[in-house]
C-alpha positions as CSV (number, residue, x, y, z in Angstrom):
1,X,0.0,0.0,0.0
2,X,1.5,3.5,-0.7
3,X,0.2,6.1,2.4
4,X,-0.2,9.1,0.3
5,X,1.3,12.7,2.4
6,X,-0.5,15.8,1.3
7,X,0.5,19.0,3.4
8,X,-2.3,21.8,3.1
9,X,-1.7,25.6,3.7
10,X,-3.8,27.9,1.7
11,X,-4.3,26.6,-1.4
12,X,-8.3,26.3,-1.7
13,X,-7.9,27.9,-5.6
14,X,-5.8,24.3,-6.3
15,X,-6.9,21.9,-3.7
16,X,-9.6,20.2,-5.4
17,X,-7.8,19.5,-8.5
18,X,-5.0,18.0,-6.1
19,X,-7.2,15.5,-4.9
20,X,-9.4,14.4,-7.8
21,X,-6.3,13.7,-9.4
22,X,-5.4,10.8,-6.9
23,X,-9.0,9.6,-6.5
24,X,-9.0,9.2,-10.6
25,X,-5.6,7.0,-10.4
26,X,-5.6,3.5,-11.7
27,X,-3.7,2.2,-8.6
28,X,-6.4,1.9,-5.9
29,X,-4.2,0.4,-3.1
30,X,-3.3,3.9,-1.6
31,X,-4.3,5.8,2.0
32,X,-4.2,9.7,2.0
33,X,-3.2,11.7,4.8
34,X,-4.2,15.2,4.5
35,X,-2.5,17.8,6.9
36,X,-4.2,21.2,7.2
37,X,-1.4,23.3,8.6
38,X,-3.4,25.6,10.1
39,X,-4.8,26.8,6.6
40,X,-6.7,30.1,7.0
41,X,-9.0,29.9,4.0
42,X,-11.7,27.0,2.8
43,X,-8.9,24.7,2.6
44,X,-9.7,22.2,5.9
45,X,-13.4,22.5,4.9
46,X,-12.6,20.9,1.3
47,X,-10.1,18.1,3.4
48,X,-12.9,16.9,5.1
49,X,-15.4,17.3,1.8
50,X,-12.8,14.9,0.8
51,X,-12.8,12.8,3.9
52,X,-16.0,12.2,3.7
53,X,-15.9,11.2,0.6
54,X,-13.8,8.5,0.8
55,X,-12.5,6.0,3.7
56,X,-9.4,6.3,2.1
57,X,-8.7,9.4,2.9
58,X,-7.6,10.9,6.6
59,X,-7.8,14.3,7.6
60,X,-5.1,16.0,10.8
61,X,-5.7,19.3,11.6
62,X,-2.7,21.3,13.5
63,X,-1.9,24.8,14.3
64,X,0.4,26.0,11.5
65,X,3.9,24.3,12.3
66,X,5.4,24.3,8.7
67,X,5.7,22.0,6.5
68,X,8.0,19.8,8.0
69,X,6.2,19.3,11.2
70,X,3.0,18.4,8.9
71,X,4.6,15.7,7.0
72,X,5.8,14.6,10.3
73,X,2.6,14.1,11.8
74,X,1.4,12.1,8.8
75,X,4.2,10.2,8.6
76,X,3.6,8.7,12.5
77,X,0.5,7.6,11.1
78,X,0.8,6.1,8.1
79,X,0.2,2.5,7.3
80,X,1.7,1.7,4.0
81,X,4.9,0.0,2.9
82,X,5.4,2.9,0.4
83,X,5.6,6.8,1.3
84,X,4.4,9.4,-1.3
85,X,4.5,13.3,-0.9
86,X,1.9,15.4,-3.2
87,X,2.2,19.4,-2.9
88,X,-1.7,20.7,-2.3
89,X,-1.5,22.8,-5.8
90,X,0.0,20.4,-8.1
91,X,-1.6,17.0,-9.6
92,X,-0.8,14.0,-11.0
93,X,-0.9,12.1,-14.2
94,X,-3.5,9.2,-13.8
95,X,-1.0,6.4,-14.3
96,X,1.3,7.8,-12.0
97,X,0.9,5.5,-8.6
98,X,0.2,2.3,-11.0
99,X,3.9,3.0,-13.0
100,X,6.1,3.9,-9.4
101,X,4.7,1.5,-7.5
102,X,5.6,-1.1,-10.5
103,X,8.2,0.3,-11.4
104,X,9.4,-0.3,-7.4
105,X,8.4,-4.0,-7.7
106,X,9.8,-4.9,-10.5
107,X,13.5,-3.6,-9.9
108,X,12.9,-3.9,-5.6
109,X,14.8,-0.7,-5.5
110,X,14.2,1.4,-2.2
111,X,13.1,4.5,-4.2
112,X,11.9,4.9,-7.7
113,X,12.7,8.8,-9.0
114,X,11.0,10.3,-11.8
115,X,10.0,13.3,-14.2
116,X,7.8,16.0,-14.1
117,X,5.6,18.5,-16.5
118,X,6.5,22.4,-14.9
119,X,3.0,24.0,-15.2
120,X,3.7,27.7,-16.4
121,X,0.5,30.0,-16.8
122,X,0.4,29.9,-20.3
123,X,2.7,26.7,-21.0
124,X,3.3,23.3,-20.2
125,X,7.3,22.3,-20.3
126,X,8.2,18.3,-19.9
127,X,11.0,18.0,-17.7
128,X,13.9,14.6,-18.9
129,X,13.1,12.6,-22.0
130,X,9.9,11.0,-20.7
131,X,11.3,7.7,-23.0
132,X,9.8,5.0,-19.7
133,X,13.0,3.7,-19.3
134,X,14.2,2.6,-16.2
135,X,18.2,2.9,-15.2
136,X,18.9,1.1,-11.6
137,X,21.7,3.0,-9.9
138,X,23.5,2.0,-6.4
139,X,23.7,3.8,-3.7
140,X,26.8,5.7,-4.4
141,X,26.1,6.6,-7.8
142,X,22.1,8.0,-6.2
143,X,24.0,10.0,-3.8
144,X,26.8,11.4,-5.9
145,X,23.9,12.8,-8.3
146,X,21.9,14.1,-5.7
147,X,25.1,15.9,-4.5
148,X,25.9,17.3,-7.9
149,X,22.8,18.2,-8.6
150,X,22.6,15.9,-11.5
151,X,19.0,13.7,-9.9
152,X,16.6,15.8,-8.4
153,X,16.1,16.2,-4.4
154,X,12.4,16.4,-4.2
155,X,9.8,14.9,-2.2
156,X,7.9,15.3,-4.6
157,X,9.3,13.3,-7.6
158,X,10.1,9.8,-5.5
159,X,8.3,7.1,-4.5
160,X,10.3,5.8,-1.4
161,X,9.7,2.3,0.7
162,X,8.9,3.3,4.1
163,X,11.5,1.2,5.9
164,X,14.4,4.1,4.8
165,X,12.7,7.0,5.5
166,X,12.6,8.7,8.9
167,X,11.3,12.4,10.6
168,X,12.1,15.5,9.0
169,X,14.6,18.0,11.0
170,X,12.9,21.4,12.5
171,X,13.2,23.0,9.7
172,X,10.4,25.4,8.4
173,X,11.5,25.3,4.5
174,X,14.2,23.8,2.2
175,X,13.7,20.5,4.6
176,X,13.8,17.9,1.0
177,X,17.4,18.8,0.0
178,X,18.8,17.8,2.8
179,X,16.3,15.5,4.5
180,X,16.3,13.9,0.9
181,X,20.2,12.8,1.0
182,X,19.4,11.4,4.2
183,X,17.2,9.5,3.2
184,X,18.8,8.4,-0.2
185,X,21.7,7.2,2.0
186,X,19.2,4.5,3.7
187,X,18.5,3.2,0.2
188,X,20.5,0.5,-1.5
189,X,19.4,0.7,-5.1
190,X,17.5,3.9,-6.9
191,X,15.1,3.3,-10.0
192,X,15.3,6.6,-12.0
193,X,11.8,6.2,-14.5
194,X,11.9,8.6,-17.6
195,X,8.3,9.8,-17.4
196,X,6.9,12.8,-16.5
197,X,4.0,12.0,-14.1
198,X,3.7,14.9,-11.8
199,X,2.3,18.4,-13.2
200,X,4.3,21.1,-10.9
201,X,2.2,24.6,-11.1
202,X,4.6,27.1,-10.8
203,X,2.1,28.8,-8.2
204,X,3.1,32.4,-6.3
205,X,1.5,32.4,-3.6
206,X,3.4,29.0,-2.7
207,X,6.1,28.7,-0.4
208,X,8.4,27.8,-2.7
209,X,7.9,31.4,-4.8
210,X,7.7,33.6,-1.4
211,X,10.2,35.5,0.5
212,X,11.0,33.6,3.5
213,X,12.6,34.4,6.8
214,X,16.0,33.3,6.9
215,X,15.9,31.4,3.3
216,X,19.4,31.5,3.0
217,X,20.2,30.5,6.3
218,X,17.8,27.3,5.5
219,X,19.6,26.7,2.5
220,X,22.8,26.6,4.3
221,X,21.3,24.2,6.6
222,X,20.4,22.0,4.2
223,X,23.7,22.0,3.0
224,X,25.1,20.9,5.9
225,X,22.8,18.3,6.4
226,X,24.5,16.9,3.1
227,X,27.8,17.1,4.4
228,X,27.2,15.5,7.5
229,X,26.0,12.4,6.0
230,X,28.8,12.7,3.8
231,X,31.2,12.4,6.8
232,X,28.8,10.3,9.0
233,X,28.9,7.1,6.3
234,X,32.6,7.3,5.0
235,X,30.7,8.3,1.8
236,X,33.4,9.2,-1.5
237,X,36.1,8.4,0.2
238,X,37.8,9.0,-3.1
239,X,36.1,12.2,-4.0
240,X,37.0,13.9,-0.5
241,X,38.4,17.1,-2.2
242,X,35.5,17.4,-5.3
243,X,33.0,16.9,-2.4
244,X,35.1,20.0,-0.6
245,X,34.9,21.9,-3.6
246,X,31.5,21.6,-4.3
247,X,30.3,22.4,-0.2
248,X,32.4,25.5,-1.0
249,X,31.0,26.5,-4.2
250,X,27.6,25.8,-2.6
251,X,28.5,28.2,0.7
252,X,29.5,31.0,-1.4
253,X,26.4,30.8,-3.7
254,X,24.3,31.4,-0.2
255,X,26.8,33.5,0.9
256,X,26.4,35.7,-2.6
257,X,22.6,35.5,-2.5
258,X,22.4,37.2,1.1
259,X,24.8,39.4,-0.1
260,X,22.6,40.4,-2.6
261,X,19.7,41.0,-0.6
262,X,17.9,43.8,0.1
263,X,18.5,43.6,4.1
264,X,20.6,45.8,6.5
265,X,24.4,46.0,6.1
266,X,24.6,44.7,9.8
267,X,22.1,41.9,9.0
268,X,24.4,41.1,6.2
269,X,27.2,40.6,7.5
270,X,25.8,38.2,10.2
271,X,24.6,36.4,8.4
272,X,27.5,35.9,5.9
273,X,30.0,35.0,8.8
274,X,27.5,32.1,9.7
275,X,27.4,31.0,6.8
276,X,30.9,30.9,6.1
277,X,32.3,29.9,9.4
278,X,32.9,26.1,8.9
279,X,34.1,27.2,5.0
280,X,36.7,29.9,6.9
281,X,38.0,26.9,9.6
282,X,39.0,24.7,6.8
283,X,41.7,24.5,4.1
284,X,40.6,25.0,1.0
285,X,42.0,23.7,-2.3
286,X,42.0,26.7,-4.4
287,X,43.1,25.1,-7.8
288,X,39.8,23.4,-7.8
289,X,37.8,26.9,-8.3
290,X,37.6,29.5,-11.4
291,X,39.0,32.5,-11.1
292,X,35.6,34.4,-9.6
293,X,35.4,31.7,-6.9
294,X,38.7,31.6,-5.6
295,X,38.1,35.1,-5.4
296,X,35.1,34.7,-3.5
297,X,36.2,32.0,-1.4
298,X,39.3,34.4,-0.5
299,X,37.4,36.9,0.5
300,X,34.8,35.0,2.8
301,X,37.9,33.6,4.6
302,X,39.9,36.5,5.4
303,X,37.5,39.7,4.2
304,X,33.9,39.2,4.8
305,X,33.2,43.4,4.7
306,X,34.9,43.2,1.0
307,X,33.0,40.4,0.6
308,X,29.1,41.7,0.7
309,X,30.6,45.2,-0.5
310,X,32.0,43.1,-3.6
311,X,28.9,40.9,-4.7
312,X,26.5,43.5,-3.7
313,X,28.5,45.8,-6.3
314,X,28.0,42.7,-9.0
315,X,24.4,42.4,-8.4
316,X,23.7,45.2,-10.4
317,X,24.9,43.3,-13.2
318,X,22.6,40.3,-12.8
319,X,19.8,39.3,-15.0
320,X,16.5,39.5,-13.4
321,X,14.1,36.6,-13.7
């Protein structure tokens, strides 16, 4: 059975299409656990429209805790041998439980990654080459994508077996990158399916696309999640100085970004130097970095005032999106 996870926080405009999508699959061996995070509009009425509607489907209602803390409730209470996270404003295609969950059988692989369709407001773009092959990948070669960047890290595109997933960390946003590795590092083998089963509505008003508190600082976080499991499990044991490399690269992105935003001087450079203080502690192979990032790297070790006075200079000349 796959125990379907779908956290809830304002989205009444999207909800319903959400849901109909999973009642209309073809698999039918599924629970749903809905989780209104303290959802100020109609959304907890349509959860338990829903509820009603089908035994299948659970509703918990919390005060809002973040997304984390909702999946975490749901995921105490779920009853399935497979785990499945839905965002409340997307939808799925409906084959998309009936090809992961064979998919998963068929290879026994601990998670089964996919592709997905980005849902612009006047476009559709398919994401991979949506082919339905399968490629089986090991545990190192998942992790070294992941940490690359090459596989995505998102709840959202994986079916997972329960037994190697766990709770998520504290963490109020940017909890799948690293919670994601974590959990990737449980898993022996990977199933990566070319299709593009999951619609992804590129939504404002979702978290995602808002300013949050301390997004950089989260995205550090996250980071360092990846790191640590890194370190934890012996992982690359061969690849110690690309993995060092690319944590760097990754700091002085976030580093860069905060730079760049429009907050106080004084908030800036707080933030920067906590950031930055594991990358300033270690030694750093510079030969590995272009010219612009050892330049960067330089600077958060030794001059974090030229630092945010240097990239805040640049960001004039980047392109808006």
């Amino acid at each position: 059975m796959i125990s379907i996870i779908v956290p809830v926080y304002k989205t009444e405009k999207f909800l319903r299409q959400c849901l109909d999508s999973i009642l209309q699959q073809t698999f039918n061996d599924w629970e749903m656990w809905i989780v209104d995070d303290g959802s100020p509009d109609n959304s907890p009425a349509i959860c338990d429209e829903y509820a009603a509607k089908d035994k299948r489907i659970k509703v918990i209602h919390q005060n809002n805790q973040g997304t984390a803390m909702a999946k975490n409730n749901a995921i105490r209470k779920c009853n399935g041998d497979m785990v499945y996270f839905v965002d409340s404003d997307d939808w799925l295609e409906p084959d998309a439980l009936a090809s992961l969950a064979d998919t998963m059988q068929k290879t026994n692989a601990d998670m089964v990654v996919y592709e997905h369709i980005v849902e612009e407001e006047k476009k559709s773009v398919i994401k991979g080459n949506n082919d339905g092959s399968v490629t089986i990948l090991n545990r190192e070669e998942t992790l070294w994508k992941i940490f690359t960047n090459e596989m995505p890290s998102y709840l959202w595109l994986t079916l997972f077996k329960r037994e190697i997933i766990s709770l998520f960390p504290d963490m109020r946003s940017f909890e799948d990158h690293g919670t994601f590795f974590s959990w990737a590092s449980n898993a022996r083998t990977t199933a990566y399916l070319s299709r593009a089963l999951y619609h992804y509505r590129m939504n404002p008003d979702s978290l995602l696309h808002k300013p949050v508190k301390n997004h950089n600082l989260l995205m550090y976080k996250a980071i360092n999640i990846r790191m640590s499991v890194i370190k934890e499990k012996h992982l690359f044991p061969d690849r110690q100085e690309e993995c060092k490399a690319i944590y760097v690269n990754s700091v002085i992105k976030v580093a860069k970004d905060i730079a760049r935003s429009p907050i106080s001087y004084a908030e800036k450079l707080k933030s920067v130097e906590e950031v930055s203080e594991e990358l300033r502690n270690m030694p750093i192979d510079y030969s590995r970095l272009n010219a612009k990032q050892r330049l960067r790297a330089y600077l958060l070790k030794h001059h974090l005032p030229f630092f945010i006075r240097f990239n805040s200079a640049t960001s004039i000349f980047v392109k808006k999106h």
